[in-house]
Residue, then its C-alpha position, 0 to 999 in steps of 0.5 A: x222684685x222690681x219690673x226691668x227699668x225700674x229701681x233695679x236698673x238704676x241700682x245696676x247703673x250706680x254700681x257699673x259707674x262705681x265699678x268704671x270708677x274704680x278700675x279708672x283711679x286703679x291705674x292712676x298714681x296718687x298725683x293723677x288720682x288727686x287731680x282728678x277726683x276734684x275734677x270728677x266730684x264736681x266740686x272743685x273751686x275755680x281755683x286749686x293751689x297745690x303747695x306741699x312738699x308732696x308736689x314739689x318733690x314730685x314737679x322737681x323730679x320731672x327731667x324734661x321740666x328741669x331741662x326747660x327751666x334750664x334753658x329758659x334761664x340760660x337764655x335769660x341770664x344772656x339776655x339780661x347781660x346784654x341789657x346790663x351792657x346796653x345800660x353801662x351797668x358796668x364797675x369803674x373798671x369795666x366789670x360787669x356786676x349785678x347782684x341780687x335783682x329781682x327776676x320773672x319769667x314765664x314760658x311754656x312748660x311740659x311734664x312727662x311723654x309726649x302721648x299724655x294720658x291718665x296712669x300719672x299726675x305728669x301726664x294728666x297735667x302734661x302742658x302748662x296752659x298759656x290762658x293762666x300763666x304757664x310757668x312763671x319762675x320768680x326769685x333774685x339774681x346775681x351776675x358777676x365777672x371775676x376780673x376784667x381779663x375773665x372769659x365768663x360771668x357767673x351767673x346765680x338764681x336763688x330765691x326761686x319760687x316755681x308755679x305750673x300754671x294749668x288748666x284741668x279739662x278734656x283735651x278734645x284735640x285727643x279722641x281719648x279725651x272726648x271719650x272719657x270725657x263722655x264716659x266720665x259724665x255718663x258715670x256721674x249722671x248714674x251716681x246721681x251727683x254733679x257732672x265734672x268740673x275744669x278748674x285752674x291748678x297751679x302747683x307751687x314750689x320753691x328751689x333756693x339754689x343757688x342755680x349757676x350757669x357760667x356765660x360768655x362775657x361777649x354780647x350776643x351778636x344776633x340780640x336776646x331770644x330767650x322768649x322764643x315759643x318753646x317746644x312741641x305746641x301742647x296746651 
């Protein structure tokens, strides 16, 4: 037998750290668990793009981050009128008409609660993060006013490509973050392998709507604001 803190010890450590690893991936869902044993293997490129039916169904799934696109688009396609109107991209007979242009947009986007956490792939990603890209929505629009009399342009987005732009690292603004951070490294020291490693995510998906949101035909009167910061300041 081994003297204490001998080899005996060292075993003893591996085997804790492997125990602390699985009970942390035994409340993770699949999503938290993929993103975070690239993190914790210390292996992980710079860069991870995500582009799977997997993960579009599941980033299609969030209700909060519906809402957001939503009103990111609204403001948009308002805003986008007013330009048309200021331009005169009008028909010959006062209609406004613009169909299959190409848009972008990017903005702040966030999945899941508000309190963050591990136990899921939406509260590990949480906040886009502005440093590499946020969100950024691409695709064709069309704006059309049924007749020169109609109240509202119909609006229509297809051809939507989605991208949540993140980056995977403690959030050290979280006491919990800074903990398990630490917890985290101590582990991958008693495995005897690399400790984590931040790496860029970006998460790829694609809607082909038709999106339609229905405006009113009258400009804005205060100017555009769909670039406002949008909403709570997470990272």
């Amino acid at each position: 037998m081994s003297e204490p803190g001998g080899d005996d010890r060292k075993v003893f450590d591996e085997f804790t750290a492997r125990m602390l690893l699985g009970g942390a991936r035994g409340v993770m869902d699949p999503y938290a668990q993929e993103i975070f044993d690239l993190w914790f293997s210390g292996n992980a490129p710079d860069e991870v793009i995500f582009d799977s039916p997997k993960w579009a169904d599941y980033m299609k799934a969030d209700k909060g981050l519906e809402r957001i696109i939503d009103d990111v688009l609204f403001r948009h396609a308002k805003f986008l009128r007013d330009e048309a109107l200021r331009a005169g991209k009008v028909l010959p007979d006062g209609r406004i008409d613009l169909r299959f242009q190409a848009y972008q947009v990017q903005f702040h986007g966030e999945v899941g609660t508000q309190t963050g956490g591990y136990n899921s792939g939406y509260a590990v990603l949480h906040g886009s993060n502005r440093a590499v890209g946020d969100v950024q929505v691409s695709g064709t629009i069309s704006i059309e006013q049924a007749s020169l009399k109609a109240p509202n342009l119909t609006v229509k987005y297809t051809n939507n490509v989605l991208t949540f732009n993140d980056i995977v690292d403690p959030n050290y603004q979280y006491g919990s973050d800074a903990s398990f951070d630490r917890l985290a490294r101590s582990m991958t020291r008693a495995m005897g392998q690399r400790p984590p490693k931040n790496y860029t995510l970006r998460i790829v998906w694609r809607e082909p709507g038709p999106w339609v949101y229905e405006i009113p035909v009258e400009p804005s009167k205060t100017g555009a604001d769909w670039l406002k910061p949008y909403p709570r300041g997470f990272k």
